[in-house]
VOMI-722688 format. One record per residue (C-alpha): residue number from 1; residue in one letter; x, y, z. Coordinates in Angstrom, 3 decimals, decimal comma. Each point is the difference from the previous one (the first is absolute). Example, Ala and Ser with C-alpha at 12.3 -4.5 7.8 and 13.67 -1.06 7.14 Angstrom:
{k->1; r->A; east->12,300; north->-4,500; up->7,800}
{k->2; r->S; east->1,370; north->3,440; up->-0,660}
This chain:
{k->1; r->X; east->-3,755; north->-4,565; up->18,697}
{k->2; r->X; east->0,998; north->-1,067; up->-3,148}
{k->3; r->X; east->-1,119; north->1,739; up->-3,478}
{k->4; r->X; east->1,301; north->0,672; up->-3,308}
{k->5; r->X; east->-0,302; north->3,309; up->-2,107}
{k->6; r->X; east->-2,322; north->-1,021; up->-3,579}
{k->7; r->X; east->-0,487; north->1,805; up->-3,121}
{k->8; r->X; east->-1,460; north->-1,398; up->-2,859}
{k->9; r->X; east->0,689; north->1,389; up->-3,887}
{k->10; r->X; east->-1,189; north->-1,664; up->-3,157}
{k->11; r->X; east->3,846; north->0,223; up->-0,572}
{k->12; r->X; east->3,068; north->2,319; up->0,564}
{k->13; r->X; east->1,048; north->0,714; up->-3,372}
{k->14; r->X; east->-1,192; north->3,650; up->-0,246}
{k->15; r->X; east->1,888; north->2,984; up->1,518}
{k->16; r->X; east->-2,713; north->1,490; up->1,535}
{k->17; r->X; east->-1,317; north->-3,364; up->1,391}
{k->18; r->X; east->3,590; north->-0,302; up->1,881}
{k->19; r->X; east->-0,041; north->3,321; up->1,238}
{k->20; r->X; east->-3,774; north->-0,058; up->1,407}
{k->21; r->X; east->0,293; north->-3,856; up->1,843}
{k->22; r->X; east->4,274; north->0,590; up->1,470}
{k->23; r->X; east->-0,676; north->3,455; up->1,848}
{k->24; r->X; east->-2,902; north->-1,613; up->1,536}
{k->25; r->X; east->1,783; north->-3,273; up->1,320}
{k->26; r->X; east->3,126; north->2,058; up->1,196}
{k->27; r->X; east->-2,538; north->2,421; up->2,180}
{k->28; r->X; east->-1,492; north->-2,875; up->1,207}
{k->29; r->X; east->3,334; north->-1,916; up->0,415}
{k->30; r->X; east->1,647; north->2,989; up->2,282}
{k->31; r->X; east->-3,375; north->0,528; up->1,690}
{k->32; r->X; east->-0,169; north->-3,620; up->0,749}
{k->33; r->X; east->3,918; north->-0,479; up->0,481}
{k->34; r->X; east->-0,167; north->-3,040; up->-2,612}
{k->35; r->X; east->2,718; north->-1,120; up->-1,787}
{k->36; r->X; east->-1,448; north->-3,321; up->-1,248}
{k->37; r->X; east->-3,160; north->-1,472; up->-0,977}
{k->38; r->X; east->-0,684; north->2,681; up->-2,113}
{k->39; r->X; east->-1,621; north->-0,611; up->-3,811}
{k->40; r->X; east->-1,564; north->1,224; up->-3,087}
{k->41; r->X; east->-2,382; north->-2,922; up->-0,800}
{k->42; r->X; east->-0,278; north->0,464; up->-4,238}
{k->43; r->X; east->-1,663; north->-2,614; up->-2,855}
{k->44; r->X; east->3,631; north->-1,456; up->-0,661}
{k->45; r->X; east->3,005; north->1,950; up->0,658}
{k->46; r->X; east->2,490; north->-1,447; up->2,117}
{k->47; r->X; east->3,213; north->2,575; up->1,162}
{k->48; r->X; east->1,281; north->1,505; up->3,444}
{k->49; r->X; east->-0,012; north->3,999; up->0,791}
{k->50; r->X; east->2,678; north->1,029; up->1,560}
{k->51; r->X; east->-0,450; north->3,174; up->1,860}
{k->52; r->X; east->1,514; north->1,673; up->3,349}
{k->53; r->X; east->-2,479; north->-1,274; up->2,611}
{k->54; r->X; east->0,265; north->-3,716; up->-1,244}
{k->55; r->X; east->-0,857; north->-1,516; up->-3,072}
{k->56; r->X; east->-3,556; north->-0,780; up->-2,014}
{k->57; r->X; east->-0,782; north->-3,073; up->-1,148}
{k->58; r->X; east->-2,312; north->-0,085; up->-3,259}
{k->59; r->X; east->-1,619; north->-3,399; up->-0,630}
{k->60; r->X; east->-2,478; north->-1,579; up->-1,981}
{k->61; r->X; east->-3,315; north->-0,472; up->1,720}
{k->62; r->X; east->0,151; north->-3,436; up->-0,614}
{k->63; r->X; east->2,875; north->-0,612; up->1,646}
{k->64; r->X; east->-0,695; north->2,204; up->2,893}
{k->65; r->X; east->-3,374; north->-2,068; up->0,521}
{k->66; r->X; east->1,882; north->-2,682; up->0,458}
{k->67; r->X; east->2,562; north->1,626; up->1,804}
């Protein structure tokens, strides 16, 4: 089965924004055991996450769309 773990944020620039939508994608990364095809879909921000279980990609929804 394939899948990928989604979140979607307005954007990422707050602190409390980052530390609401990353704890929530690592639980589900580890619960899943996914270390890719994980993002935070935002309006325009465009940067990778690095974090122990794998990394996050954050993408515009635009270009995720059209992925």
């Amino acid at each position: 089965m394939a899948y990928e773990l989604v979140q979607v944020s307005l954007n990422m620039e707050s602190k409390a924004t980052r530390q609401r939508e990353v704890p929530a994608l690592r639980e589900a990364m580890t619960r899943f055991k996914k270390d890719t095809a994980t993002i935070i879909v935002t309006l325009d921000e465009e940067t990778d996450i690095t974090i122990p279980e794998g990394v996050i990609r954050v993408a515009p929804a635009w270009k995720w769309l059209l992925g």
